[in-house]
N, C-alpha and C positions, 0 to 999 in steps of 0.2 A: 517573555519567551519570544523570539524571533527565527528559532530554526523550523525548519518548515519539511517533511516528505512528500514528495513530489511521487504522485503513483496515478494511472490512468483513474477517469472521475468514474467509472461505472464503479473500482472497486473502492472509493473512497464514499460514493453513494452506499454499497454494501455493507463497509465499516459502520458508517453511521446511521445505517438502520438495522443493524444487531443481526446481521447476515452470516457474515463471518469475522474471526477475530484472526485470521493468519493469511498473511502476506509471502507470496516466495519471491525472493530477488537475489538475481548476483549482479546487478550494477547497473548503471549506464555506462556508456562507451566512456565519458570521461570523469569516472571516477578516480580516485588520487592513486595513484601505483596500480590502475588498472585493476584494482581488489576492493569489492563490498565491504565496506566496516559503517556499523553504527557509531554515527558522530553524534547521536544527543538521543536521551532515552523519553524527554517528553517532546514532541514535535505537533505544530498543527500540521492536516492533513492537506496536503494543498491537489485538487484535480488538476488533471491535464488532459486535452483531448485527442493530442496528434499524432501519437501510434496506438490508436486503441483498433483492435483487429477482431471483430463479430467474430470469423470464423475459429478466432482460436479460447471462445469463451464458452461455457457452457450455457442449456437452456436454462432459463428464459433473459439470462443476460446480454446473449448475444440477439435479440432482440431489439438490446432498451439502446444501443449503441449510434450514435449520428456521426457517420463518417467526416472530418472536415481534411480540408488541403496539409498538402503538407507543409509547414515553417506557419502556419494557422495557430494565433491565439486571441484569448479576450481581450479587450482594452481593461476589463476588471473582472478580476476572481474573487469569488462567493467562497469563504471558509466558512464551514460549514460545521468544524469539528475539531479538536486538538486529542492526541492519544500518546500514551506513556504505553512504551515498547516494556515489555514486562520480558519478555525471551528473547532471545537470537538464538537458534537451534542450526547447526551446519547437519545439511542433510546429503548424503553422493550416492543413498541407497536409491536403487529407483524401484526395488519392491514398495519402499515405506512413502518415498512419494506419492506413487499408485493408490497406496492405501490413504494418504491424505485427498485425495480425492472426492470425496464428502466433504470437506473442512474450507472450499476456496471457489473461487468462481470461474476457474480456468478448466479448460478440458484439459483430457489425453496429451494431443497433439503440443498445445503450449507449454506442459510437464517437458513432455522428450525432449521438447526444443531447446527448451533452459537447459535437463540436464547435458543435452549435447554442444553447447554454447559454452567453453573452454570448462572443458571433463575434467580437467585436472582442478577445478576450484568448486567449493561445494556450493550448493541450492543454498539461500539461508532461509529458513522458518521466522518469518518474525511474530509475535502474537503482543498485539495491542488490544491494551483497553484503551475505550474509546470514551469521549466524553464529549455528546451534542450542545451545540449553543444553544441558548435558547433564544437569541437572536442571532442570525448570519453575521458576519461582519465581512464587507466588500474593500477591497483594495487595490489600486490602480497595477498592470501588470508591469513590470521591467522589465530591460530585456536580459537580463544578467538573469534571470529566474529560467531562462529559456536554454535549452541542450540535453543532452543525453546525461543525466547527473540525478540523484536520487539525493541529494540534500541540497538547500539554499537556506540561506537567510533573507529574512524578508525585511525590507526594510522600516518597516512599523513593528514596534512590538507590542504588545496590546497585553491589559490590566482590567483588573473587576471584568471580565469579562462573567458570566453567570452559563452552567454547563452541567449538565447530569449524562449521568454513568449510562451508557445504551443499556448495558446488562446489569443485571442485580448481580453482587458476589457473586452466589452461589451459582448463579448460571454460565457466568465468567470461570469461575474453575474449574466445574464440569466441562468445558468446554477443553482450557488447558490441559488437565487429565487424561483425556483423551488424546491429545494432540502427543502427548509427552508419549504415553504406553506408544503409540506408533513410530515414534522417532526413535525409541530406544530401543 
């Protein structure tokens, strides 16, 4: 496995301690035709620190947040996790957002913003399950990993790695069920 989601590290921190299991994205700027599409359903999780924005997170995340400069990366990134996308739910309602509210680690304000962030294409729901290493595995950065882009490929792919489920089943569906009754 070498594909890799690139999502800010506080919510990749949250994934892998069984925080939340739902992701909302409609892209980075240079996504391919300008449109969010799931390019691999198991991906590891890779952090990134350089638009991550305290104020548009909710308590107690936007706390745990360390601002750095901007075009700011590591010489090496800590994966920490690998997750098989089970959903992609297109969401435009912004009642049923609102109501996903509980489910994620962003406020209000970063809700409105995505929805109002080209209105005519929808929020996507992602819901991963997640599976912790049991040892990190560190990897030197590229700069090809670097830009406005919600997939890469990493150029090591890595085997026998050893990883358990954050959530048991049944806490993983309960979790879905819920997320699904709201979207629909």
């Amino acid at each position: 496995m070498t594909a890799a989601l690139k999502e800010w590290a506080i919510a990749v921190e949250a994934l892998t301690h069984g925080k939340t299991i739902l992701l909302l994205r409609k892209g980075g700027i240079r996504e391919d035709q300008g449109r969010f599409t799931v390019a691999h359903r198991q991906v590891w999780l890779y952090p990134t620190y350089e638009h991550q924005q305290p104020q548009l997170l909710k308590s107690p995340y936007d706390q745990q947040v360390q601002p750095v400069p901007s075009g700011w990366h590591s010489e090496k990134v800590v994966l920490q996790a690998w997750a098989e996308i089970t959903h992609v739910l297109p969401i435009q309602s912004e009642t049923a957002v609102n109501a996903l509210l509980p489910f994620h680690i962003w406020n209000d304000r970063w809700v409105s913003d995505r929805l109002r962030w080209k209105p005519q294409q929808p929020l996507y729901g992602l819901l991963l399950r997640v599976y912790r290493l049991e040892t990190p595995v560190t990897i030197p950065y590229h700069s090809e990993y670097g830009g406005c882009k919600s997939w890469i490929e990493l150029a090591i792919g890595f085997s026998d790695v050893k990883a358990q489920p954050v959530l048991t089943d049944d806490s993983y569906q309960h979790e879905v069920s819920q997320i699904q009754q709201i979207v629909a």
